[in-house]
C-alpha positions in Angstrom: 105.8 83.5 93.5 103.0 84.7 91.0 104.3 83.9 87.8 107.5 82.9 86.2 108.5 86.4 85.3 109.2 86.7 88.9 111.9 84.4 88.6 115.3 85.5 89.1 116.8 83.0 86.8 114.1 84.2 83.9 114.8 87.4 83.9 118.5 86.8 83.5 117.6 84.5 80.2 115.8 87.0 78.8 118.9 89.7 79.3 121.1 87.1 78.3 119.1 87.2 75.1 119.4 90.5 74.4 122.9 90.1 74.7 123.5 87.4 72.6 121.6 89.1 69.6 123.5 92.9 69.8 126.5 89.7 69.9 125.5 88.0 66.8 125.3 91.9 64.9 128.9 92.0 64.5 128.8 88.4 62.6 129.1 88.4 59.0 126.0 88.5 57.0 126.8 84.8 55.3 125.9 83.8 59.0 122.4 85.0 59.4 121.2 81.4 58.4 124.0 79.6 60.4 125.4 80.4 63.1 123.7 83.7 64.2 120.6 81.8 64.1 121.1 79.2 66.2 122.5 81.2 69.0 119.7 83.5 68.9 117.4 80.2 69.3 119.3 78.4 71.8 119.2 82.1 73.9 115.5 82.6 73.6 115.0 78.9 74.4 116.5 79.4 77.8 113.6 81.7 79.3 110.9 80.2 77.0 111.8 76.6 78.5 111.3 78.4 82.1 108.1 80.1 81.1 106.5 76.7 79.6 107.8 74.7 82.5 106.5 77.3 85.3 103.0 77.0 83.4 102.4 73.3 83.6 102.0 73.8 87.6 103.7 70.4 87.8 106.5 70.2 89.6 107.7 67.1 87.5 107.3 68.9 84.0 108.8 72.3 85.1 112.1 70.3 86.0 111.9 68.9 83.2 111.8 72.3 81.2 114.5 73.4 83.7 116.5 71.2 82.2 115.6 71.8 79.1 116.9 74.9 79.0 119.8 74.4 80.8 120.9 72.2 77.9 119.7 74.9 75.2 122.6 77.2 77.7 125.4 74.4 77.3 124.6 74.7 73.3 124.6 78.5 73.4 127.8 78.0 75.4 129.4 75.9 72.4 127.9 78.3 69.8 130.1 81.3 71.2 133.2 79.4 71.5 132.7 78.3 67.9 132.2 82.0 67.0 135.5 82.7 68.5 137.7 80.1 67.2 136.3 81.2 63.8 137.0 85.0 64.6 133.9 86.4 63.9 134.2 88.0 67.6 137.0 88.1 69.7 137.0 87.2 73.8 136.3 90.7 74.6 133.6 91.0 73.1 131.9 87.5 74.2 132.7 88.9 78.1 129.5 89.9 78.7 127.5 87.3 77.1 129.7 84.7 79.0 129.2 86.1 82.1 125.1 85.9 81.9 125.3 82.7 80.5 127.3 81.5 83.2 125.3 82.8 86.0 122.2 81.5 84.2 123.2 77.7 84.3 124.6 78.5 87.7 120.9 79.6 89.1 119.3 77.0 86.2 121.5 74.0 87.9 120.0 75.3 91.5 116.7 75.3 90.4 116.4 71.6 89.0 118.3 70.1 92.0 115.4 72.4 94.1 112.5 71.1 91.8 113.7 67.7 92.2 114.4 67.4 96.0 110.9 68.4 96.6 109.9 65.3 94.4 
């Protein structure tokens, strides 16, 4: 592997964030500082964590930023089920989104119990 953006699990993140911000159009303008924020950070966290962790070239420190953005997916997680229950989108429209994410902290949880086997 040459570089992280080779990584499977990266290039998910960073389609996941795409996702999450055509998501966060539909909120209501009073949530550009709230809500649609944070989910747009927690989303680019997840392949900027992986990017950061690939560069350190230690295997210790890229787990650690593995599971660093694993936890920024389980916020991004509770951010879209908090948009839902407060009906800024409905469960249609977080199908998508939902579906990334999931496969994300699937391949993420992989990863960090890869990185740290090899310890």
């Amino acid at each position: 592997m040459q570089t992280y953006k080779d990584l499977i699990v990266w290039q998910r993140g960073v389609t996941l964030v795409t996702e999450v911000y055509r998501l966060t159009e539909r909120f209501p303008k009073t949530e550009i500082f709230g809500l649609t924020s944070q989910m747009c950070r927690a989303a680019v966290s997840i392949p900027s964590n992986l990017a950061e962790g690939f560069a350190r070239k230690s295997r210790a420190e890229n787990a650690q930023f593995v599971r660093i953005a694993f936890g920024s997916g389980a916020e991004l997680e509770t951010q879209v089920t908090i948009a839902e229950n407060l009906r800024f989108v409905g469960k249609k429209d977080t199908v998508t989104v939902r579906g990334l994410l999931d496969e994300t902290m699937r391949m993420l949880n992989k990863l960090s119990f890869s990185l740290m086997a090899k310890n």
